[in-house]
C-alpha positions in Angstrom: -13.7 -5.6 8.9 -10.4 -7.0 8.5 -7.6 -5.2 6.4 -4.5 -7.6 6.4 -1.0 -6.2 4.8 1.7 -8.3 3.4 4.5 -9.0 1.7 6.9 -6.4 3.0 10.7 -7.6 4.4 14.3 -6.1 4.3 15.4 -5.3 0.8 18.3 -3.4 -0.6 18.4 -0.2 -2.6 17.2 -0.7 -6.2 15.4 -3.7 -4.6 11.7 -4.9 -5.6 8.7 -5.7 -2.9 5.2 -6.8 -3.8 2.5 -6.1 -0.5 -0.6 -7.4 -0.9 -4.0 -6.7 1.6 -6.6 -8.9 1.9 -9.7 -7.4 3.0 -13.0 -8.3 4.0 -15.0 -5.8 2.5 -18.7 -6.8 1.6 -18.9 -4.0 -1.0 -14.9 -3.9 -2.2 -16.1 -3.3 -5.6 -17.5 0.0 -4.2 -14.8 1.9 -2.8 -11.6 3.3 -3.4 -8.9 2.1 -1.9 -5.3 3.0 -1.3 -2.0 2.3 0.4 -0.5 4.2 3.3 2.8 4.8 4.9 4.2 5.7 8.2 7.8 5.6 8.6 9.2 6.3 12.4 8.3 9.7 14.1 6.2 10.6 11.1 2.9 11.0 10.0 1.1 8.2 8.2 1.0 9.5 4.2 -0.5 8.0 1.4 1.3 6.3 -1.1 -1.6 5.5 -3.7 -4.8 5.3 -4.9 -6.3 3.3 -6.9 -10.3 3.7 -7.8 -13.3 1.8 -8.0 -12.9 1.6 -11.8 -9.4 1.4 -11.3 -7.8 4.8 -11.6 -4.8 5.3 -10.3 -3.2 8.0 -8.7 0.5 8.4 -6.7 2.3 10.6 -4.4 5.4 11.9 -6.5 7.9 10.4 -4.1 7.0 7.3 -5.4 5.7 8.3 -9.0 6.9 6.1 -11.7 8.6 3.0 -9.3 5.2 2.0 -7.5 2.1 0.4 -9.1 -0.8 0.0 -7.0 -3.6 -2.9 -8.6 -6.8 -4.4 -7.2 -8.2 -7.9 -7.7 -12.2 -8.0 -7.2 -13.2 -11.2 -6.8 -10.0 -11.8 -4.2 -11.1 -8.2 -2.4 -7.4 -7.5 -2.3 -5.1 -4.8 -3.2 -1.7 -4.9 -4.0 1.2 -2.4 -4.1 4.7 -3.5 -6.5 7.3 -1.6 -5.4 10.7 -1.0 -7.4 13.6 0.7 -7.1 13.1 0.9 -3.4 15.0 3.7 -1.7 15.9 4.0 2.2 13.6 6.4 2.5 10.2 4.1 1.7 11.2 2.6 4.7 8.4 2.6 7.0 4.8 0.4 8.2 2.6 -0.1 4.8 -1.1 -0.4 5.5 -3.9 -0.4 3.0 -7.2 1.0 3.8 -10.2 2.9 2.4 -9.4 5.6 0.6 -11.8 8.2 1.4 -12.8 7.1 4.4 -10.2 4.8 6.4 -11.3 2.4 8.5 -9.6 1.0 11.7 -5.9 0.4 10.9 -4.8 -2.6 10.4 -0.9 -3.6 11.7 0.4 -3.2 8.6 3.8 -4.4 6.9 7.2 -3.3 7.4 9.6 -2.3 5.0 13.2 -1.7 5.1 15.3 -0.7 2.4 18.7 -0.8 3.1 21.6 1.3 1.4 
C-alpha cells in the first residue's frame, strides 16, 4: 500500500500550503483517515481526522486555520493549511486513522518567521 504526501515547501508566517496524499487503498471509502506531524526531536502527533462519512475532527493547535478533505474516487486526502506558524514546521504524512499503516516519507514544511 502506497501512501504518497505532497504539496508541502518553505512558506512564510501567515502563509498558505495545500498537501495532498494519494493512496492506494482498495477499500479508501472504508476507513478513516487523517494527517500526521513530526517536527524535529518530537513525537509524530496528529493533525486531523477526517471520517469515512466525512467528519472532521482537529488537534486545537491547528483548530480553525487547517481543513482536512477527502476525494473518493481519487483515494486521496488533502490537508489546506492557513495561517501557517513556525511551529507547524515539521514532516506531514497521512495515513489510516485508526490503524496506521507503514509510513510513508512524508512532506516537509517550513514556515518561516
Amino acid at each position: 500500500v502506497q501512501l504518497q504526501a505532497s504539496g508541502g515547501g518553505l512558506v512564510q508566517a501567515g502563509g498558505s500550503l495545500r498537501l495532498s496524499c494519494a493512496t492506494s487503498l482498495n477499500a479508501f471509502s472504508a476507513y478513516a483517515m487523517a494527517w500526521y506531524r513530526q517536527a524535529p526531536g518530537q513525537q509524530r502527533e496528529l493533525v486531523a481526522r477526517i471520517s469515512r462519512f466525512g467528519g472532521t475532527d482537529y488537534a486545537d493547535l491547528v483548530k480553525g486555520r487547517f481543513t482536512i478533505s477527502r476525494d473518493r474516487a481519487k483515494k486521496s486526502v488533502y490537508l489546506q493549511m492557513n495561517s501557517l506558524e513556525p511551529e507547524d514546521t515539521a514532516v506531514y504524512y497521512c495515513n489510516r486513522a485508526d490503524a496506521p499503516l507503514n509510513w510513508g516519507q512524508g512532506t516537509l514544511v517550513t514556515v518561516s518567521s
